[in-house]
KEDOLO-811655 format. One record per residue (C-alpha): x, y negated, z. Coordinates in steps of 0.02 Angstrom, whole numbers. Layout:
@X:X&Y:Y&Z:Z
...
END
This chain:
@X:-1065&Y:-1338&Z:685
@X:-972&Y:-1400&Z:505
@X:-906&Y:-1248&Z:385
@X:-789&Y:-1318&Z:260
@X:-758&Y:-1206&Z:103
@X:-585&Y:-1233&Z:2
@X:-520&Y:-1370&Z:97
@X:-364&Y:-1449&Z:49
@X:-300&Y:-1429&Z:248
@X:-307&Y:-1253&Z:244
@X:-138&Y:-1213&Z:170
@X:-57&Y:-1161&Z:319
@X:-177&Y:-1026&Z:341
@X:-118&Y:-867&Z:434
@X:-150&Y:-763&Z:272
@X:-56&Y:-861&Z:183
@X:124&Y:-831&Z:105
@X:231&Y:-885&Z:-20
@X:422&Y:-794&Z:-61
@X:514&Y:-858&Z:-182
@X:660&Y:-766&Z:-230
@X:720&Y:-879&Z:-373
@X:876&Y:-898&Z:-281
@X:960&Y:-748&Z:-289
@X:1051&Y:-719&Z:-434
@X:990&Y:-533&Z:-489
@X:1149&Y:-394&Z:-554
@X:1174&Y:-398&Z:-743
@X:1205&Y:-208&Z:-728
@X:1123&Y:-81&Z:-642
@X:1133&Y:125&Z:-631
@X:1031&Y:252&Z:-718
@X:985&Y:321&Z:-563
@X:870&Y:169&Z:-502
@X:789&Y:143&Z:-683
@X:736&Y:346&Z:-703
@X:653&Y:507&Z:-646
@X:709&Y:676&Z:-659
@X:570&Y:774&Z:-731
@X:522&Y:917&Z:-585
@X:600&Y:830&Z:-466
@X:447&Y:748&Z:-363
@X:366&Y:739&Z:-217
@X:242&Y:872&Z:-183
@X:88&Y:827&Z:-75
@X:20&Y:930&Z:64
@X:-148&Y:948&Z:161
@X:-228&Y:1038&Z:301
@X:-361&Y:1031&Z:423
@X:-347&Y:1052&Z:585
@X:-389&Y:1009&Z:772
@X:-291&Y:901&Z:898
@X:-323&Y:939&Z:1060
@X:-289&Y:869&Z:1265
@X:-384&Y:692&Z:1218
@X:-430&Y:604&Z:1369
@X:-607&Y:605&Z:1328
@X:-570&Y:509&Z:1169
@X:-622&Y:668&Z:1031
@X:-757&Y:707&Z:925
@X:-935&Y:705&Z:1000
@X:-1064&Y:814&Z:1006
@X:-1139&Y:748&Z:800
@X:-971&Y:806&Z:751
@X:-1019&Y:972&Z:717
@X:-892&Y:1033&Z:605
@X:-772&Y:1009&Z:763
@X:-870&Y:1121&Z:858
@X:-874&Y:1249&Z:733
@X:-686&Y:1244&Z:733
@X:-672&Y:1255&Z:892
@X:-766&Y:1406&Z:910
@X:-676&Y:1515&Z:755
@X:-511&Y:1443&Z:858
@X:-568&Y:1534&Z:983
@X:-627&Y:1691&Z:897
@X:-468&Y:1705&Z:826
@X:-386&Y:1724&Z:1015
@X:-493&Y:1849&Z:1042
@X:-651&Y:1723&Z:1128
@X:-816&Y:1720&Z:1055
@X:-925&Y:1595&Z:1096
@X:-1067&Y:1514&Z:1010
@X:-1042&Y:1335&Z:928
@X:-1197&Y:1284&Z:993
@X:-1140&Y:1310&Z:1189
@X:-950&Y:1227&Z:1135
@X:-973&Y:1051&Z:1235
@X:-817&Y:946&Z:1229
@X:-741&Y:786&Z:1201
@X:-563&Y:828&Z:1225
@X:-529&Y:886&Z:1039
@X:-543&Y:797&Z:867
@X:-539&Y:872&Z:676
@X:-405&Y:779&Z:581
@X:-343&Y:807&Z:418
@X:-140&Y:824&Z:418
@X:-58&Y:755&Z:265
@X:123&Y:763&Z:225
@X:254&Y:733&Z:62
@X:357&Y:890&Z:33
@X:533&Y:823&Z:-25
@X:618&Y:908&Z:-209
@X:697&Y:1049&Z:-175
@X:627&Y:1079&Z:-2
@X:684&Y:1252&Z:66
@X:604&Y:1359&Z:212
@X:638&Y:1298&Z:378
@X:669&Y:1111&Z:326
@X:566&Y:979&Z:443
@X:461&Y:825&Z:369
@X:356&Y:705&Z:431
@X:174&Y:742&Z:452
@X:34&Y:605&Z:452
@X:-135&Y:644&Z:544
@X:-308&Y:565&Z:536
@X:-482&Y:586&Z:618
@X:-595&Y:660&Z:525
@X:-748&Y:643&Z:652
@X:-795&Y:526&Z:782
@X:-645&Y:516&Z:883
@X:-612&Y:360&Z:988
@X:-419&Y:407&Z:993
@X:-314&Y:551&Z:942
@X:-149&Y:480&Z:1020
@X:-28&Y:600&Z:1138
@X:-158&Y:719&Z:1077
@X:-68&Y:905&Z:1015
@X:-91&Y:968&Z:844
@X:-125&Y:1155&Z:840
@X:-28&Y:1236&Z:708
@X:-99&Y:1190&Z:540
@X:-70&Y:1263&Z:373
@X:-36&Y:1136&Z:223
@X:-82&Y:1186&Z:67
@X:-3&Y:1115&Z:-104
@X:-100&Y:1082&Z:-269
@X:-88&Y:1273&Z:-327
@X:-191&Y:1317&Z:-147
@X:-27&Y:1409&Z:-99
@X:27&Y:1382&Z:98
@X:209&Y:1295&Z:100
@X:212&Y:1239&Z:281
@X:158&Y:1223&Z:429
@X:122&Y:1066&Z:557
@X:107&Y:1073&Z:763
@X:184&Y:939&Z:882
@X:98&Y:795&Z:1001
@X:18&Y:640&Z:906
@X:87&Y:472&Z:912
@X:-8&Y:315&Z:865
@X:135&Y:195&Z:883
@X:64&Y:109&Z:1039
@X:-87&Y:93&Z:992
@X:-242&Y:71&Z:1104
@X:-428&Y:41&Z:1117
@X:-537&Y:-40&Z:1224
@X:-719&Y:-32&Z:1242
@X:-839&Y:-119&Z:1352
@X:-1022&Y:-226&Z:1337
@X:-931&Y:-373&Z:1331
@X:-840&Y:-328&Z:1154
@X:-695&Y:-235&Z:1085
@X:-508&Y:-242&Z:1097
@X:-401&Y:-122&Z:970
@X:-203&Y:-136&Z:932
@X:-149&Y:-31&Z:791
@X:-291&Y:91&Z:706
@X:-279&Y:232&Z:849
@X:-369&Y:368&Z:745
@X:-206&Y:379&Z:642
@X:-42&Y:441&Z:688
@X:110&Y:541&Z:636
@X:210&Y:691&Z:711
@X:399&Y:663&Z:686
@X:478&Y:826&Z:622
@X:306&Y:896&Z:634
@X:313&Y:1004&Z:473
@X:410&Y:1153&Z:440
@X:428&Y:1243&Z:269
@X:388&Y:1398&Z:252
@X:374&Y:1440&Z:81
@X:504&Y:1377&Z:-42
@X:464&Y:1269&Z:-213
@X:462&Y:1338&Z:-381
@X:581&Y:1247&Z:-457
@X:764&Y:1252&Z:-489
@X:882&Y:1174&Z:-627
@X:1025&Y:1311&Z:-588
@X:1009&Y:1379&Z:-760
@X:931&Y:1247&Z:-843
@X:1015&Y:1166&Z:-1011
@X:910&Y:1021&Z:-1061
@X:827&Y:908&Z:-926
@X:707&Y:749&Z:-972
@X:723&Y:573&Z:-880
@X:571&Y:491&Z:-876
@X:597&Y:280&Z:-860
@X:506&Y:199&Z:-702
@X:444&Y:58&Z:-828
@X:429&Y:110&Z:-994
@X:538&Y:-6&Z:-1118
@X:612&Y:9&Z:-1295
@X:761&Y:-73&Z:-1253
@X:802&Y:-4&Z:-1096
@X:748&Y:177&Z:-1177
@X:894&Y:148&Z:-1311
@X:1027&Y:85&Z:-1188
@X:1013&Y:233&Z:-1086
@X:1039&Y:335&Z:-1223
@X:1206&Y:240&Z:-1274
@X:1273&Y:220&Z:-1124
@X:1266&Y:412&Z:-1094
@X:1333&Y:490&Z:-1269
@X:1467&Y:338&Z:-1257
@X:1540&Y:400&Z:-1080
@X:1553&Y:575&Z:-1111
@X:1572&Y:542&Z:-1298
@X:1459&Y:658&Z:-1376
@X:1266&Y:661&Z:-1419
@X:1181&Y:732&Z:-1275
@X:1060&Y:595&Z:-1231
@X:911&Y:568&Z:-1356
@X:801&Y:447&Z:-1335
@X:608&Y:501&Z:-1375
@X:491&Y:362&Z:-1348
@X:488&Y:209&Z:-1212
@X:469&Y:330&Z:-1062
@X:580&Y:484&Z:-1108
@X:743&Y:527&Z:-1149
@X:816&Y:715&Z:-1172
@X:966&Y:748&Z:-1086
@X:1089&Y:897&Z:-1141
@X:1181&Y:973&Z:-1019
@X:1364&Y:1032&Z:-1087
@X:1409&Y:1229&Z:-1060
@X:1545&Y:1153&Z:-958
@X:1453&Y:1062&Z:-839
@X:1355&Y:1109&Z:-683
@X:1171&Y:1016&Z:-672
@X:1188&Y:941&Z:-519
@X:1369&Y:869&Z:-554
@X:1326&Y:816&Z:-730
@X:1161&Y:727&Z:-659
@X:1261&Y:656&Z:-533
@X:1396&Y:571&Z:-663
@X:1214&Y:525&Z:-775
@X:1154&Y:438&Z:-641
@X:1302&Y:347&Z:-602
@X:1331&Y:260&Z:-748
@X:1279&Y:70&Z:-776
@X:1182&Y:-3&Z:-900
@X:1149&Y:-200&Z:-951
@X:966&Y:-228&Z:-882
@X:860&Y:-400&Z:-904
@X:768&Y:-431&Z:-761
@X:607&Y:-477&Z:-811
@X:523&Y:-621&Z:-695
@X:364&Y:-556&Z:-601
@X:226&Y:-662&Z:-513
@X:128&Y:-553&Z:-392
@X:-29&Y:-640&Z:-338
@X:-133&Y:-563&Z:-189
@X:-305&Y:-648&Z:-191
@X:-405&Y:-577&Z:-64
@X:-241&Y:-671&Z:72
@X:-199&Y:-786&Z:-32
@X:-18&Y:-721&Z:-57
@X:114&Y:-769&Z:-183
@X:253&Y:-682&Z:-226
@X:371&Y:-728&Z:-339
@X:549&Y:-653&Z:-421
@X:666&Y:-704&Z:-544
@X:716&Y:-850&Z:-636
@X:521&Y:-915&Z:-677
@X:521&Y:-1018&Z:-848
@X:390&Y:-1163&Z:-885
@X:389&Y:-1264&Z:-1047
@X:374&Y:-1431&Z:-989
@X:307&Y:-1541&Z:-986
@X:114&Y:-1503&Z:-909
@X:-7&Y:-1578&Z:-844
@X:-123&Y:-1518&Z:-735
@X:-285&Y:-1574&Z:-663
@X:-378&Y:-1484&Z:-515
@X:-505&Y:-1566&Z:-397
@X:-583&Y:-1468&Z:-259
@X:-742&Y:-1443&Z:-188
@X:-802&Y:-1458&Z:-19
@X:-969&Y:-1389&Z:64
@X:-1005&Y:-1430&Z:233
@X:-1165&Y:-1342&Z:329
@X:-1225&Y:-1447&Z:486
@X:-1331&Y:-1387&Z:595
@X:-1455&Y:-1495&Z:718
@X:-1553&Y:-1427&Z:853
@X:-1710&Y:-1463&Z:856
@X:-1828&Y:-1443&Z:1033
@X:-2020&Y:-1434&Z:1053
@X:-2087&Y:-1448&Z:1203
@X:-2295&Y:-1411&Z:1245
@X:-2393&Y:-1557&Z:1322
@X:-2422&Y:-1559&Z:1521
@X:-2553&Y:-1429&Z:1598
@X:-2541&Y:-1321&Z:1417
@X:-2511&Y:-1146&Z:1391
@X:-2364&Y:-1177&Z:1263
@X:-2200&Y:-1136&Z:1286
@X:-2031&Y:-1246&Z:1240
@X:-1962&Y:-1197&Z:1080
@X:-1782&Y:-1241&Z:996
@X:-1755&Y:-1212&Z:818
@X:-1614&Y:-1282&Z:697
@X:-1622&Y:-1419&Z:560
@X:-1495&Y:-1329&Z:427
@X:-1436&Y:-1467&Z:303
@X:-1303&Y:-1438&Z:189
@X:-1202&Y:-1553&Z:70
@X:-1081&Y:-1531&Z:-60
@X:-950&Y:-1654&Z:-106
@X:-843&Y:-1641&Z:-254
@X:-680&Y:-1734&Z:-227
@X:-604&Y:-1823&Z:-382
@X:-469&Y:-1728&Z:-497
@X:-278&Y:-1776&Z:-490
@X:-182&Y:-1752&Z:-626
@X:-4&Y:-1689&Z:-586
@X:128&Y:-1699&Z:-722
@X:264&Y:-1581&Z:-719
@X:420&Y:-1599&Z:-786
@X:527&Y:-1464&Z:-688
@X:565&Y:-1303&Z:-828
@X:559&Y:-1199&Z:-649
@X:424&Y:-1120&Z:-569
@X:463&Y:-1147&Z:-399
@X:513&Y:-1328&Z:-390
@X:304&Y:-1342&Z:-437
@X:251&Y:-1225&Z:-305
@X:352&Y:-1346&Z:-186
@X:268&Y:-1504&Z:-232
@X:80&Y:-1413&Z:-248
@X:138&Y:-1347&Z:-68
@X:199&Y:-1526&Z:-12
@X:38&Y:-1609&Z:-87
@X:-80&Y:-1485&Z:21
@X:-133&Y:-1389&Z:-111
@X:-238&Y:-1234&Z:-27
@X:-173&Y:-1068&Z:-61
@X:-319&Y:-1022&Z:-182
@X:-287&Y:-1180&Z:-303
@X:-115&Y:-1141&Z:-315
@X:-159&Y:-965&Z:-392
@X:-274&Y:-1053&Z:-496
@X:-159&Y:-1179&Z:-570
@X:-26&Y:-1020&Z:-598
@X:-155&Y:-933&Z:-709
@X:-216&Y:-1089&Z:-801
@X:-11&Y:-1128&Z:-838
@X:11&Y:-938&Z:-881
@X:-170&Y:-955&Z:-1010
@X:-87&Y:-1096&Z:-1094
@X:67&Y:-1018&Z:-1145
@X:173&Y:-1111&Z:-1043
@X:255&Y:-982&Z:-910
@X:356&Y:-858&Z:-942
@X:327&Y:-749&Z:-818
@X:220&Y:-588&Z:-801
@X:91&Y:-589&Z:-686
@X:22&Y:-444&Z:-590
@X:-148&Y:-509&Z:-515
@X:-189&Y:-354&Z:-358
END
């Protein structure tokens, strides 16, 4: 059996994936609503605990004992006592219920509730959430989730012979699962000065904001405060949501600044924008190549002994450098070299490596984001 490490032939890899978006032509201009964040207005996160029930034998075992404990004050609280220690089931699973309240929610408003095992459990799918409280950041209860479990299809299969699993089964979501009951404590009804926070913090972007604001309504309400935040008056004349609404309407010049997103652990590549090099370069990169072999090896007794045949392996490995090429590269674009590297059979690990050496030397103009 021969293991080859970083070969050349492996750049058609499921794993690996290259997009290059240098072809689209990105918008000069671009509105104040995609660039910033209304301070207050967020996404809240909830959590609960609770237990899903009707599982075909699928639940938390008998180790789980925090299930069985719930199970029992369940119980008590219909009016059943019973002792966790006699509770014997496999029908029922603790999960923990997670959900994103949206700004401005108001009571009786429906969401979205995620659910995850928190035990054992084989599968929690078509199981039934019992009604779970969800508790925001201040411990307060602002809704509550209850509905059946779906897993998207997925399934699990168990037998001596190995394991088949599509999807992760011990995760699912209830559609319209969550119900508010409580509202938020926040409202900008009365409020007369608001800050917009940017997504990515900039100088230049900061300022332009600012202008393009106090130049459509022609006064100063807009005040820039540092790369991130900008102070917005609202006029005496003007209701919050409308003015926001006009705010976040209004364009501003933007420079799209390239990105190069490389995923190492899959060897992905992603790539947008109009990537730069300063050519020419040269690059050399030679690969190496380790290959294991294993022989069997069998020893066998003489005639009329008491020994017994034994097989054991030879392991011999050897290492083989191959020699550098240099590649000279006299495109100013980033991905007319990807397409040669790619055309060459460069594997999906060099080709990182040759983007961060070009990036190191000054040379691309590009930021790169390394996850």
């Amino acid at each position: 059996m021969v293991s080859k490490i970083f070969n050349k032939n492996m750049a058609f890899l499921i794993g690996f994936l290259i997009l290059s978006l240098t072809q689209f032509v990105f918008p000069k201009e671009t509105k104040i609503g995609t660039e910033v964040n209304v301070e207050g207005v967020r996404t809240n996160y909830l959590t609960g605990y609770g237990i899903v029930v009707g599982l075909n034998g699928t639940g938390d075992g008998t180790t789980s004992r925090f299930t069985l404990i719930s199970i029992a004050n369940m119980l008590r609280k219909m009016g059943i006592f019973i002792d966790p220690n006699l509770v014997r089931t496999r029908n029922a699973a603790a999960v923990i219920v997670t959900a994103n309240m949206p700004p401005f929610a108001k009571s009786g408003m429906k969401f979205d509730v995620t659910v995850a095992s928190l035990g054992d459990a084989k599968d929690i799918g078509n199981g039934v959430l019992i009604r779970t409280p969800l508790f925001g950041p201040d411990g307060k209860v602002y809704a509550f989730a209850q509905g059946t479990v779906s897993t998207g299809g997925g399934f699990t299969v168990s037998n001596k012979g190995g394991k088949v699993q599509k999807n992760f089964s011990t995760t699912g979501v209830i559609i319209n699962g969550g119900i508010i009951e409580r509202d938020l404590p926040f409202s900008i009804k009365n409020i007369k000065k608001i800050k917009l926070t940017l997504k990515h913090p900039d100088f230049s972007k900061a300022f332009s904001i600012e202008e393009a604001i106090n130049k459509t309504f022609g006064k100063k309400l807009a005040k820039a405060l540092d790369t991130s935040t900008i102070e917005l008056n609202i006029p005496e004349n003007e209701e919050p949501v409308s003015f926001l609404a006009k705010v976040m309407n209004i364009k501003i010049k933007t420079d799209s600044e390239p990105v190069v997103v490389i995923y190492e652990r899959t060897g992905t590549v992603i790539m947008s924008g109009d990537i730069k090099i300063d050519a020419p370069v040269y690059v050399s990169h030679g690969n190496i190549y380790v290959a294991v072999e294993k022989t069997p090896i069998i020893s066998q007794p003489p005639p009329l002994s008491q020994g017994q045949t034994v097989i054991t392996q030879q392991v011999q490995t050897k290492v083989v450098e191959e020699s550098g090429r240099i590649f000279s590269i006299d495109s100013p674009r980033l991905k007319d070299l990807v397409k040669v590297l790619n055309d060459l059979g460069i594997s999906p690990r060099d080709l990182i490596a040759i983007i961060q050496a070009i990036k190191n030397a000054g040379k691309l103009h590009a930021k790169i984001v390394v996850m």
